[in-house]
GUGU-518129 format. One record per residue: x, y, z of N, C-alpha, C in turn; residue number from 1. Coordinates in steps of 0.001 Angstrom, whole numbers, plus 500000, padded with zeros to 6 digits. Example, Ala and Ser with C-alpha at 12.3 -4.5 7.8 and 13.67 -1.06 7.14 Angstrom:
REM GUGU-518129
{atom {513190,494310,507800},{512300,495500,507800},{513200,496700,507800},1}
{atom {512850,497750,507080},{513670,498940,507140},{512900,500030,507870},2}
This chain:
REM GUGU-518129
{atom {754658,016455,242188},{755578,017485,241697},{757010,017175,242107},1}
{atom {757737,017168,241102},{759380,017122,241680},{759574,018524,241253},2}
{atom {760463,018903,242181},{761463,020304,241913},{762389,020538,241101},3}
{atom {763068,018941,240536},{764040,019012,239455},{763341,018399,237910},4}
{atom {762079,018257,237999},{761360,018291,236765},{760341,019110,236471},5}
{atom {760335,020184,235587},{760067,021210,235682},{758399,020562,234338},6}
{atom {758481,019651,234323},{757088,019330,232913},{756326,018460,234531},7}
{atom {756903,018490,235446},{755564,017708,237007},{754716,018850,237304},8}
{atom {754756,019969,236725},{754096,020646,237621},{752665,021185,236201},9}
{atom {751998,022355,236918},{750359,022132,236222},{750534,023397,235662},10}
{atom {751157,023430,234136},{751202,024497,233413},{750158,025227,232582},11}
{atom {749787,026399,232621},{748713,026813,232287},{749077,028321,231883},12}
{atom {747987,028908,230655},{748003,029765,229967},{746905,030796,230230},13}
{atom {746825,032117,230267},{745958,033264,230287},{746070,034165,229212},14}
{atom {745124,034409,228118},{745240,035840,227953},{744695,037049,228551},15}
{atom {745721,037742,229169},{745165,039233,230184},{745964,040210,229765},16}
{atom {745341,041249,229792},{746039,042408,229407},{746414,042798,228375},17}
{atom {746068,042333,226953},{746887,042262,225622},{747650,041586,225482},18}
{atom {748084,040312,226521},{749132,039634,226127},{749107,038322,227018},19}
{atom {750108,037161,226667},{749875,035657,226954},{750272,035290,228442},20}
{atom {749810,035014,229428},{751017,035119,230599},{750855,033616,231542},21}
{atom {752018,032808,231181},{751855,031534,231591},{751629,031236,232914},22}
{atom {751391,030687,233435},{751628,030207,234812},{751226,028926,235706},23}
{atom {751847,028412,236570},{751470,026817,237263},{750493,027618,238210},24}
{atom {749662,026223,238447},{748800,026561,239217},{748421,025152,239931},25}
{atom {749069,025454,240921},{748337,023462,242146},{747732,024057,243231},26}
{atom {747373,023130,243810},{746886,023050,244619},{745321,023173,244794},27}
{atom {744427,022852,245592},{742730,023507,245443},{742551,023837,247202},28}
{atom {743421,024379,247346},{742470,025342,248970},{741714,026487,248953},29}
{atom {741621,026719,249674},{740335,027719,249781},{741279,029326,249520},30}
{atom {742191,029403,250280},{743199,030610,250075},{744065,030043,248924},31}
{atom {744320,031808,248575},{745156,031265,247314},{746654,032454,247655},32}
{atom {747567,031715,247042},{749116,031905,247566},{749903,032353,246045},33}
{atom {750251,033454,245956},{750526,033796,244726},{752297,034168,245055},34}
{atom {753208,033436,244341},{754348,033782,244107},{754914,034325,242513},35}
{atom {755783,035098,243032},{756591,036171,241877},{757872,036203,242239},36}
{atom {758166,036261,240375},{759391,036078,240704},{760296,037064,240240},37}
{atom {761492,037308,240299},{762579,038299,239981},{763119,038394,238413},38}
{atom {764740,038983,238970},{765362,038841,237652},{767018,037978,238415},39}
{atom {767355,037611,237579},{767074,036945,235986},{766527,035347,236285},40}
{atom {765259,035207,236663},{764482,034228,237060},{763319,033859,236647},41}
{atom {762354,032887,237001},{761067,032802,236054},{760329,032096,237058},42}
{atom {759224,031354,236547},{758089,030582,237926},{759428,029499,238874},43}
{atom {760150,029235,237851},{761149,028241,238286},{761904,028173,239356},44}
{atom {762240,029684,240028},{762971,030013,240809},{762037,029540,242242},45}
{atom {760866,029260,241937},{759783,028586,243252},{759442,027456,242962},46}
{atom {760358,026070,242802},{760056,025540,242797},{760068,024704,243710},47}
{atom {760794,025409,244837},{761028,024378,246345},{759585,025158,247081},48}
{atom {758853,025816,246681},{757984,026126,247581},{756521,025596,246808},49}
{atom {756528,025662,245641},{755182,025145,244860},{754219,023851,245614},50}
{atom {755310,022985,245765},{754655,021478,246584},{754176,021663,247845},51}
{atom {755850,022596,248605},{755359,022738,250234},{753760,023447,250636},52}
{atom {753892,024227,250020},{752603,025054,250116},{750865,024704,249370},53}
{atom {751219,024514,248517},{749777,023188,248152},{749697,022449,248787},54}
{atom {750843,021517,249782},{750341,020768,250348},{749517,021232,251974},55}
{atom {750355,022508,252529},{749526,023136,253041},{748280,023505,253401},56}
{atom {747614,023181,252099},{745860,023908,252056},{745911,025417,251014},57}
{atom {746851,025371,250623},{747129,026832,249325},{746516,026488,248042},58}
{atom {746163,027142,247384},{746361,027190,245761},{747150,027876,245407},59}
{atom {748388,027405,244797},{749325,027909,244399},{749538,028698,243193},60}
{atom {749840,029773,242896},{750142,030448,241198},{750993,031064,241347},61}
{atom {751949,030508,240396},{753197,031109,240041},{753462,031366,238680},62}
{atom {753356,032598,238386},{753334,032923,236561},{754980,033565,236674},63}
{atom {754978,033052,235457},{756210,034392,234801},{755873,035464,234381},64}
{atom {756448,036479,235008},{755804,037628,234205},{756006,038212,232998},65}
{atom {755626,039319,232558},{755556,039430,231329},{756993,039986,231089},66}
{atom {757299,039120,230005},{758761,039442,229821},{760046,038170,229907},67}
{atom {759399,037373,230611},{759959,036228,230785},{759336,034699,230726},68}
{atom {760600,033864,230223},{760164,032721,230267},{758917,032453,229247},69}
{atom {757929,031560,229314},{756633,031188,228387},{755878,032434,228765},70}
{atom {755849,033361,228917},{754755,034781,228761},{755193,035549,227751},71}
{atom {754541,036169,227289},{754859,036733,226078},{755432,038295,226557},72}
{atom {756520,038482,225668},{757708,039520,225868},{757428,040785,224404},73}
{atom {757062,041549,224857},{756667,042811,223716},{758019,043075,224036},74}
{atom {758393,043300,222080},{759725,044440,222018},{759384,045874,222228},75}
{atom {760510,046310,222542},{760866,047809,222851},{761589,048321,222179},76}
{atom {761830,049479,221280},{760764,049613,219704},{760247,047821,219166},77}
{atom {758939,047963,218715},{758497,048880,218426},{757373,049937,219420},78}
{atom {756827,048470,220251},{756374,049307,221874},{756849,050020,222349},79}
{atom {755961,050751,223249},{756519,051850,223902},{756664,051101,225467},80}
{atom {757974,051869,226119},{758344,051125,227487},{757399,050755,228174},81}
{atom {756033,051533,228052},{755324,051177,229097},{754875,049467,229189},82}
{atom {755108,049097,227935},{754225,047598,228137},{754892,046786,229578},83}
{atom {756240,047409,229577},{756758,046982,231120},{756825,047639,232516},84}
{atom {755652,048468,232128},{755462,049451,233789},{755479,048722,234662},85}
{atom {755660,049028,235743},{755371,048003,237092},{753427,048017,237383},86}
{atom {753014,049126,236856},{751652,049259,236448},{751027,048495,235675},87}
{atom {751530,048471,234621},{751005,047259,233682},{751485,045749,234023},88}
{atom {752624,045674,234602},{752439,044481,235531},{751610,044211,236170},89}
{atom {751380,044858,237035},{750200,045132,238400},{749420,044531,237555},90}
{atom {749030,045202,236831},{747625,044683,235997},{747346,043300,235318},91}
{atom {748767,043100,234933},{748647,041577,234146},{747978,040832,235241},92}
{atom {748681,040599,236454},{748604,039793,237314},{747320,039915,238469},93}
{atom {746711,041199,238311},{745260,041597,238700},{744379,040698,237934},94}
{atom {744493,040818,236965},{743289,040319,235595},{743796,039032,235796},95}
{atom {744869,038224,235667},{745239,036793,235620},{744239,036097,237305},96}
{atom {744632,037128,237992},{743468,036470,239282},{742198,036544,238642},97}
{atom {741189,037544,238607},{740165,037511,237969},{739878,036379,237003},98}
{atom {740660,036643,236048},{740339,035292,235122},{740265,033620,235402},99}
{atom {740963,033708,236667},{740933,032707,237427},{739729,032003,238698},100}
{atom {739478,033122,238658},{737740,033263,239957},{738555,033969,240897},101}
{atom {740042,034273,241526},{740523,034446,242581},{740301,036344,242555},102}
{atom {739746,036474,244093},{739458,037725,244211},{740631,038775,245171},103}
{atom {740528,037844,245981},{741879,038240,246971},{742806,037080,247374},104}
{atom {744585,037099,247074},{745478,036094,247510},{746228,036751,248558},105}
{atom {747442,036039,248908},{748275,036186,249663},{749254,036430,248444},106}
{atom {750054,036892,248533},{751896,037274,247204},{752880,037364,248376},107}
{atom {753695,036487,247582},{755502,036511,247807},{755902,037080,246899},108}
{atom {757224,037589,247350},{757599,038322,246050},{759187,037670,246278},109}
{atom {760030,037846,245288},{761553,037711,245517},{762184,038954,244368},110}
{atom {763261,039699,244976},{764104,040905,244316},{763061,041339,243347},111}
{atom {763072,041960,241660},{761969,042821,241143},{760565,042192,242021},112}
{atom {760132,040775,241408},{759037,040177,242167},{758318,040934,243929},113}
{atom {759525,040992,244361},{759120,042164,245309},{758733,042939,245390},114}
{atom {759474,043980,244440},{758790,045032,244540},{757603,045071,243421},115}
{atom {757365,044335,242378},{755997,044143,241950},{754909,043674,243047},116}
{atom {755002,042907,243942},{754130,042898,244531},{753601,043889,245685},117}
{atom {754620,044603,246197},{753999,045854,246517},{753882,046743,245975},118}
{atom {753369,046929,244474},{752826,047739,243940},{751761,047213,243721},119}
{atom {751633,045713,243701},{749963,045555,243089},{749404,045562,244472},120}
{atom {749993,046042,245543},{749479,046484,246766},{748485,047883,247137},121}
{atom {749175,048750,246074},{749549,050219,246048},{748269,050433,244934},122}
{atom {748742,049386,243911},{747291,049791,242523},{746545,049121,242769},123}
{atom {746330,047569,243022},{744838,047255,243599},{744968,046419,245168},124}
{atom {744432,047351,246098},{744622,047151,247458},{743370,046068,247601},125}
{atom {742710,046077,246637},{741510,044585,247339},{741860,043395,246955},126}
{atom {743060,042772,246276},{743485,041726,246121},{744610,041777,247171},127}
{atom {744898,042236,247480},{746199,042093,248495},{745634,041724,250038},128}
{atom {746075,040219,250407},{745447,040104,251815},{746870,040364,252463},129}
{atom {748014,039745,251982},{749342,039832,253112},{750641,039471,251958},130}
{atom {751541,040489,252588},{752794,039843,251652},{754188,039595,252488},131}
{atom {754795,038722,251834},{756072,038247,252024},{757127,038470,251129},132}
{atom {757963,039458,251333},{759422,039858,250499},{760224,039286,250986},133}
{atom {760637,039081,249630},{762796,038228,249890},{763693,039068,249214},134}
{atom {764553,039666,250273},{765634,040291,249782},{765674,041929,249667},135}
{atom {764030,042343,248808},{763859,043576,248251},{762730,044336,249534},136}
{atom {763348,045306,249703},{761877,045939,250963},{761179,047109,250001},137}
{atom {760091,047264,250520},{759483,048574,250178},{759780,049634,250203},138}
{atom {759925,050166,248956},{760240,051417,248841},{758962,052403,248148},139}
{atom {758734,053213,249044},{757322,054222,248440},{757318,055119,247187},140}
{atom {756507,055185,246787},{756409,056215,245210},{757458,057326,245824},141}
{atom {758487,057958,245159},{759360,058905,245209},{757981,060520,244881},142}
{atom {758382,061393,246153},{757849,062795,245471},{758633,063511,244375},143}
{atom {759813,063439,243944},{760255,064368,243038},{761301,062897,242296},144}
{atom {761563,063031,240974},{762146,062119,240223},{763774,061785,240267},145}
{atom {763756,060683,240858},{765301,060679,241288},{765868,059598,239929},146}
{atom {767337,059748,239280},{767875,059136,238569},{769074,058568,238743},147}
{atom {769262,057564,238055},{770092,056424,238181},{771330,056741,238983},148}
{atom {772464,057662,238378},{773019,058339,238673},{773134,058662,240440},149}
{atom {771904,059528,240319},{771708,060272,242365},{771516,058905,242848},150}
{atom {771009,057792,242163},{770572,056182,242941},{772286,055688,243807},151}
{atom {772963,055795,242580},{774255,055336,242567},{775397,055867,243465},152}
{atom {774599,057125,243738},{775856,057912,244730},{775264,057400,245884},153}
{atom {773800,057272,246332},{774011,056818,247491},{773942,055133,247923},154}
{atom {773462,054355,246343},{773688,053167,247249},{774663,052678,245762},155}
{atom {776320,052790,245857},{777300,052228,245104},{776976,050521,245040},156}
{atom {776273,049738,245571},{775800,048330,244718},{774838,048670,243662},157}
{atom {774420,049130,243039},{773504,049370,242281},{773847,050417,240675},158}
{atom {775311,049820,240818},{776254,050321,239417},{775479,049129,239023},159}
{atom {775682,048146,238548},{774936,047011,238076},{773791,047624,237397},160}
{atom {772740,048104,237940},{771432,048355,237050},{771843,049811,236193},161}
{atom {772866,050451,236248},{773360,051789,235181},{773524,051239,234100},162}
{atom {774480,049833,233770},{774715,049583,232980},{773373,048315,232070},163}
{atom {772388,047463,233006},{771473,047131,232503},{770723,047875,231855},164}
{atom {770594,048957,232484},{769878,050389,231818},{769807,050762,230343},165}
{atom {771246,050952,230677},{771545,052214,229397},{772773,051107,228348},166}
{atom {773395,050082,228914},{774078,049265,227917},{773678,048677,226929},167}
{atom {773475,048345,225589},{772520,047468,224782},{773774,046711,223938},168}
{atom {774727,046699,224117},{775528,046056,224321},{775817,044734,225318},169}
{atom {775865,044883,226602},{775401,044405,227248},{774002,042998,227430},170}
{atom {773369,043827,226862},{771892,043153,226679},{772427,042246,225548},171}
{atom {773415,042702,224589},{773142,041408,223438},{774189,040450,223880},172}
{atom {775289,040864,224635},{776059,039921,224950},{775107,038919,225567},173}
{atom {774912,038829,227034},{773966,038172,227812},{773047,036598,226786},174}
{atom {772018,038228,225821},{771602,036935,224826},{772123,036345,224130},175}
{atom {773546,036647,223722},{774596,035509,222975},{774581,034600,224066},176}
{atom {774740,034468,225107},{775052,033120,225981},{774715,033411,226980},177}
{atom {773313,032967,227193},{772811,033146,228739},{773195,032302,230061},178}
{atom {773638,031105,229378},{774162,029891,230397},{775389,030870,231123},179}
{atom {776427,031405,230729},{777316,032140,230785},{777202,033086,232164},180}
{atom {775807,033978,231548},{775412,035165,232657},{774671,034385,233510},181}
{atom {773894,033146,233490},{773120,032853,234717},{774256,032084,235604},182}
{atom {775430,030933,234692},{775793,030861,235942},{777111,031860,236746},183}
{atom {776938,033031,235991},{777936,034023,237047},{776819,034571,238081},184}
{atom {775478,034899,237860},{774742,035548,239228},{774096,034569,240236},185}
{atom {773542,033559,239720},{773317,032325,239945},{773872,031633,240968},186}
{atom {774982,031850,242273},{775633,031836,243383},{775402,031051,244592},187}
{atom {775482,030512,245808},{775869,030514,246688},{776248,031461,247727},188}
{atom {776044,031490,248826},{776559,032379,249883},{778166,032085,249583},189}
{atom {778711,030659,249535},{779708,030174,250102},{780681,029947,248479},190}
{atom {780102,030676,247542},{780670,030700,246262},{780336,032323,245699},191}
{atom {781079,033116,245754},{780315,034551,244728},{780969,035085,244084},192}
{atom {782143,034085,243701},{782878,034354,242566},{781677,034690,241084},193}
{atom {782498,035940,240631},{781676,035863,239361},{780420,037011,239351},194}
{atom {780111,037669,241159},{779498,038754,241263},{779941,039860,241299},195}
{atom {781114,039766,241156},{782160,041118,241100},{781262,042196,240302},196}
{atom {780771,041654,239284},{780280,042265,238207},{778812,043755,238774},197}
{atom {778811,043330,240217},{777434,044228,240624},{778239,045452,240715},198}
{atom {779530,045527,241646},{780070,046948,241627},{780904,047185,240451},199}
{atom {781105,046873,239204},{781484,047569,238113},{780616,047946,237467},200}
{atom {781681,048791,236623},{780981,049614,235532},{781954,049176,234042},201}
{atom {782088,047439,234091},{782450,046978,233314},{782050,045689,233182},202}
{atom {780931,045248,233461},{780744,044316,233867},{780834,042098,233021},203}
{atom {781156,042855,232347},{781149,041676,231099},{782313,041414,231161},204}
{atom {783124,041361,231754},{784810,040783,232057},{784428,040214,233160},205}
{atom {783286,039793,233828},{783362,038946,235349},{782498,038084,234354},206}
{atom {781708,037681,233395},{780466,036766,232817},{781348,035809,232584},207}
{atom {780950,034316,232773},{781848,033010,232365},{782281,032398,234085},208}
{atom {781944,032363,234587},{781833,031613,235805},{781745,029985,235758},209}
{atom {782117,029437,236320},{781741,027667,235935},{780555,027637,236721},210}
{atom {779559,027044,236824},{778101,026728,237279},{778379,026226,238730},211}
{atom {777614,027350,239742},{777793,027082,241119},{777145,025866,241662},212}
{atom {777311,025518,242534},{776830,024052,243040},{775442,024498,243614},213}
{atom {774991,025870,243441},{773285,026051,244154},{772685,025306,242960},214}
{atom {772836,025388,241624},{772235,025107,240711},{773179,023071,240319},215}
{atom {772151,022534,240080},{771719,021196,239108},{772528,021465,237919},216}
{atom {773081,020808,237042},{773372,020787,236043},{772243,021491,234997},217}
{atom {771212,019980,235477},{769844,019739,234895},{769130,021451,235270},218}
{atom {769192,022142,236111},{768608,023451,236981},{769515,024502,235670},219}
{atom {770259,024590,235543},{771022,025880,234806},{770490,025572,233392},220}
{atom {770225,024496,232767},{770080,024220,231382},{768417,024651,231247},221}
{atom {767946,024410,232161},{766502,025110,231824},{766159,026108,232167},222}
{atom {767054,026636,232850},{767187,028359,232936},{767309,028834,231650},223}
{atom {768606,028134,231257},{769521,029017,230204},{768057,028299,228834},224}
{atom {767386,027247,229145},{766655,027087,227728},{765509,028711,227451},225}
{atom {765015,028220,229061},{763780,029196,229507},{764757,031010,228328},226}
{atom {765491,031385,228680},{765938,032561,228101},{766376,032855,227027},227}
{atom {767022,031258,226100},{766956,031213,224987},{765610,031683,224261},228}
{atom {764721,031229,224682},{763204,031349,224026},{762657,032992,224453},229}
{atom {763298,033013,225601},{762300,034672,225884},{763130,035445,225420},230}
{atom {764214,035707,225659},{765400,036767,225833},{765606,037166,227010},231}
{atom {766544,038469,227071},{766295,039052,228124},{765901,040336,228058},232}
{atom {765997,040472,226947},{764992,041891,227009},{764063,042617,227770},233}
{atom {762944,042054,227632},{761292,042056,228317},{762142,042450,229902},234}
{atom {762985,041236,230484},{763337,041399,231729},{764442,042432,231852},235}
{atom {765591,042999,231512},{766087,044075,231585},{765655,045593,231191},236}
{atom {764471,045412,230736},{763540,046632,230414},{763283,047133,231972},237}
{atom {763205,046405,232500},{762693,046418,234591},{763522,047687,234750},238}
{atom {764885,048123,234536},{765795,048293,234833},{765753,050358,234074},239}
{atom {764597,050365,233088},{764779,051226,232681},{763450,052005,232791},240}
{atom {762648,051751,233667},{761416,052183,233971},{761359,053438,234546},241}
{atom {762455,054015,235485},{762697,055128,236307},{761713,056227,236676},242}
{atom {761918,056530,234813},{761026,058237,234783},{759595,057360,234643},243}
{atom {759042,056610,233974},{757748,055825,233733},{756967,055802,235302},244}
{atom {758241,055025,236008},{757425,054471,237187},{757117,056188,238126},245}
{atom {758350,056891,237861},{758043,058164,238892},{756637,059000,238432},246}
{atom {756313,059024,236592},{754806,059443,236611},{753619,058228,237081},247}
{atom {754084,057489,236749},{752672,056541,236997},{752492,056563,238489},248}
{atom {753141,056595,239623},{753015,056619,240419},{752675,058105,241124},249}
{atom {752568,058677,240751},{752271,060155,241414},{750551,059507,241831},250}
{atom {750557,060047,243482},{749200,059822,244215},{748715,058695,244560},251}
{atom {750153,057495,244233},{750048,056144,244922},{750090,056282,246353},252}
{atom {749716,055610,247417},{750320,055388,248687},{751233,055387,249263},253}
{atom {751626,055925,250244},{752953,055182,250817},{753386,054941,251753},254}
{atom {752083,054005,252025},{752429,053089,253066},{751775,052210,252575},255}
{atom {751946,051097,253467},{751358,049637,253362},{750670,049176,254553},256}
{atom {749636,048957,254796},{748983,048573,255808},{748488,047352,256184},257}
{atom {748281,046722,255283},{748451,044915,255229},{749685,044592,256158},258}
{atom {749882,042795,256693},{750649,042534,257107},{751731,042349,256064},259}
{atom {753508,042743,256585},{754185,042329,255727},{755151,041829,256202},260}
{atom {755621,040400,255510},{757016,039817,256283},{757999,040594,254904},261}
{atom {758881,040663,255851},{760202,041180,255445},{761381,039759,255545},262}
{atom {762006,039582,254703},{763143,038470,254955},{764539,038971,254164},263}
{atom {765486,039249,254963},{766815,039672,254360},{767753,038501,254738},264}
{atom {768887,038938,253650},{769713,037426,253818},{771019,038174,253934},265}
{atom {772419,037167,254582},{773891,037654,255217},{774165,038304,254137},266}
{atom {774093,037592,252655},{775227,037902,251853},{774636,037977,250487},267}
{atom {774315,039236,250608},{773524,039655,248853},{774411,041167,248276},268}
{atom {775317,040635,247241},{776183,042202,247373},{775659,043078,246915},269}
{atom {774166,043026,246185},{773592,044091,245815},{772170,044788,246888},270}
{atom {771808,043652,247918},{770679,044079,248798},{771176,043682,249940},271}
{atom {772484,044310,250827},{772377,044354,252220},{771646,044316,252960},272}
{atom {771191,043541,254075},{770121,043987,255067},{769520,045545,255384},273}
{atom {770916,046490,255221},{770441,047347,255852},{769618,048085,254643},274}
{atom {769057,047871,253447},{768382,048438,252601},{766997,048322,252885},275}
{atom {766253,047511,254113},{764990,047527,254788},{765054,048426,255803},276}
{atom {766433,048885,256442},{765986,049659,257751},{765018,050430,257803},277}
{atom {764360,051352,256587},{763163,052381,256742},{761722,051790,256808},278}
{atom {761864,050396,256510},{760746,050031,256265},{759478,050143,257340},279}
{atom {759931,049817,258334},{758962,050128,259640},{758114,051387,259339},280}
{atom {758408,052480,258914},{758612,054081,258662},{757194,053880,257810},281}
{atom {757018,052585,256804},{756421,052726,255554},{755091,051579,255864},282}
{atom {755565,050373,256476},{754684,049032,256957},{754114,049287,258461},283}
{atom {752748,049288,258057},{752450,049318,259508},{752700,048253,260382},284}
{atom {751830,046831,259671},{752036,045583,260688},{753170,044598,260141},285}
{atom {754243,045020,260165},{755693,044553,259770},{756014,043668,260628},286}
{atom {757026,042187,259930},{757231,041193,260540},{758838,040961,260209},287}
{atom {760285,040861,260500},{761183,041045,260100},{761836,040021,260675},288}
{atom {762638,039492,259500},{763469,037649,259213},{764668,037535,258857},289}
{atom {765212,037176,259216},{766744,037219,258382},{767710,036179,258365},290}
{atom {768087,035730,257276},{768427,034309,257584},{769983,035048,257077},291}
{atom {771074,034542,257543},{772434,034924,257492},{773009,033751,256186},292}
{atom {773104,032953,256497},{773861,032144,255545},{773266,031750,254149},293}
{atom {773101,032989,253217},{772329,032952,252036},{772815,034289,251149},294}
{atom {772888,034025,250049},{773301,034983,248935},{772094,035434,248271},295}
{atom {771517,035862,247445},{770642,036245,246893},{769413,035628,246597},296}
{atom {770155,033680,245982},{768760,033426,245992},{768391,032313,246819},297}
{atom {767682,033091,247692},{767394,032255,249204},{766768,031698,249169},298}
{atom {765514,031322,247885},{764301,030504,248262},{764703,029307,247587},299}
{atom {765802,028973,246968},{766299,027886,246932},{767630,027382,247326},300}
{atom {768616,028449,247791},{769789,027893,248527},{768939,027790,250064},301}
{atom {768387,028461,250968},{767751,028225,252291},{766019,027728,252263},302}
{atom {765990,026967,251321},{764571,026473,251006},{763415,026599,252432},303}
{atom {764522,025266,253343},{763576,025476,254021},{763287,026598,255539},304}
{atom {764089,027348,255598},{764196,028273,256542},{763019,029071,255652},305}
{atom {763063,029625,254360},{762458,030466,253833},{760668,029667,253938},306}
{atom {760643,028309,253606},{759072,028215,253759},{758614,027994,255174},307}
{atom {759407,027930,256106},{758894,027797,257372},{758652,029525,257670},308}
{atom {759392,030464,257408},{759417,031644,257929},{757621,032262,257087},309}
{atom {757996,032022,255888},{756793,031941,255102},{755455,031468,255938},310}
{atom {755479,030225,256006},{754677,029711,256777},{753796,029897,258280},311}
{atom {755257,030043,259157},{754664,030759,260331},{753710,032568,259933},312}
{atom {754432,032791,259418},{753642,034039,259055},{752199,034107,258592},313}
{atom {751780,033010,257620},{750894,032897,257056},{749677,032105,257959},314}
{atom {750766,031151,258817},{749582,030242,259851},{748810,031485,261155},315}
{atom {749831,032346,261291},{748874,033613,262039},{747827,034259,261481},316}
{atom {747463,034102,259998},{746431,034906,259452},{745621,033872,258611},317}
{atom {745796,032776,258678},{744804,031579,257932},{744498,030834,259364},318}
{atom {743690,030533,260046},{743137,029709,260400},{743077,028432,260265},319}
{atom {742604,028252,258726},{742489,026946,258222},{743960,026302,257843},320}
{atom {745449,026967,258023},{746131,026782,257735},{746892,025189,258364},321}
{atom {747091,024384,258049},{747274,023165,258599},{748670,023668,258764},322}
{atom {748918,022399,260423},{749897,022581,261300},{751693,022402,260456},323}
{atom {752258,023495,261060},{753865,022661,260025},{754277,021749,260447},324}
């Protein structure tokens, strides 16, 4: 597997759930290691960890989820939002194990990817042996329905998702030129020109960034192909789930009782560290990481801080886990 050739790795297809959902799959260990990924990202965004960890003793699966990249993306009309619940996620990726023989994995998650994976914590607790978040902490089913708006007064980074929301404007700009929007979020700790765009409520006057040095030439063009083909639709639908996720979730859990690593990074202008402080409150056997010199996307600007932290975590609860 190389990391900058994205046809080395072992691409593979499922139908689950009513719909197509791609995903690599290496490795043959006995445990299996399931990574997820965010927005505006796809299996791709793991590709510094795919090798490390197969070589480990993992079986690795990393799908795109539905909505992105080679998985198939239901419109919204004529579907109804739900095809993008975090529920019906849950589920894609329940059934994609099953269909696979895998009964219980380990999940990483990174930003949405996060918090999808502690929900398929929440909806099916017998696949969940242990998880690892980047960036995004757990947040429990809400008792009464909070909106975008009340979100915004108390955490002002999160103007950004008002306008993913409710802009469709927005949404078509983006798909006029995705190279454009990936390489303005697409960043560096030590470059974030071009994120201005999280605290406005104008945000399409910061898009057009020149391509940060986290990303390959070769790395942004198969981003920007990967979204040509999906859109972004499927994936900014995430953004409008609110009232969906507050019924579907009524009489979920809220807590987590599995082990969970937590990993926050210096410089994310939309997920400060301090957006985990409650988490203890919610995780019973909580493990907490923080790497400072990293912007948002840490599992490939701090590759390897992130698979060692990964790692140690995981060598406490595998046994068979070979030495780092």
């Amino acid at each position: 597997m190389d990391p900058l050739d994205p046809t080395s790795f072992n691409h593979k297809f499922a139908q689950v759930n009513g719909v197509k959902i791609h995903y690599i799959d290496e490795g043959k260990g006995n445990e299996t290691l399931v990574f997820v990924h965010g927005f505006p990202d796809s299996w791709f965004g793991w590709r510094k960890q795919i090798s490390h960890f197969s070589k480990l003793g993992f079986r690795v699966i990393v799908p795109d989820v539905r909505g992105y990249g080679h998985s198939e993306n239901p419109k919204c009309p004529p579907n109804d939002l739900k095809v993008y619940s975090w529920k019906t996620r849950a589920t894609d990726i329940s059934q994609l194990l099953d269909s696979i023989g895998v009964k219980r994995a380990f999940f990483v998650g990174h930003d949405w990817g996060s918090h999808l994976v502690f929900r398929i914590a929440l909806y099916f607790p017998e696949k969940v042996k242990a998880i690892a978040a980047l960036c995004v902490p757990f947040n429990p089913p809400n008792d009464t329905f909070v909106d975008i708006d009340t979100v915004i007064q108390i955490f002002p980074n999160f103007k950004y998702q008002k306008v993913l929301a409710e802009d469709r404007e927005f949404e078509e700009l983006v798909n006029r030129d995705p190279r454009s929007f990936l390489a303005s979020i697409m960043r560096s700790h030590e470059d974030l020109s071009g994120l201005e765009f999280i605290n406005s409520e104008n945000p399409s006057q910061f898009i057009g960034s020149e391509r940060s040095k986290l990303l390959s030439e070769a790395e942004l063009e198969y981003y920007t192909e990967q979204y040509k083909n999906s859109s972004f639709h499927g994936p900014i639908c995430s953004y409008r789930l609110r009232e969906i996720s507050y019924e579907e979730e009524k009489g979920l859990p809220k807590r987590i009782d599995i082990p969970v690593l937590m990993i926050t990074v210096g410089h994310d202008p939309a997920l400060p560290p301090t957006m985990a402080k409650s988490m203890p409150k919610y995780c019973t056997d909580l493990t907490m990481k923080h790497i400072e010199k990293s912007a948002h996307w840490v599992q490939f600007e701090q590759p390897q801080l992130v698979n060692q932290y990964i790692g140690e975590f995981l060598q406490k609860l595998v046994a068979s886990l070979s030495k780092l």
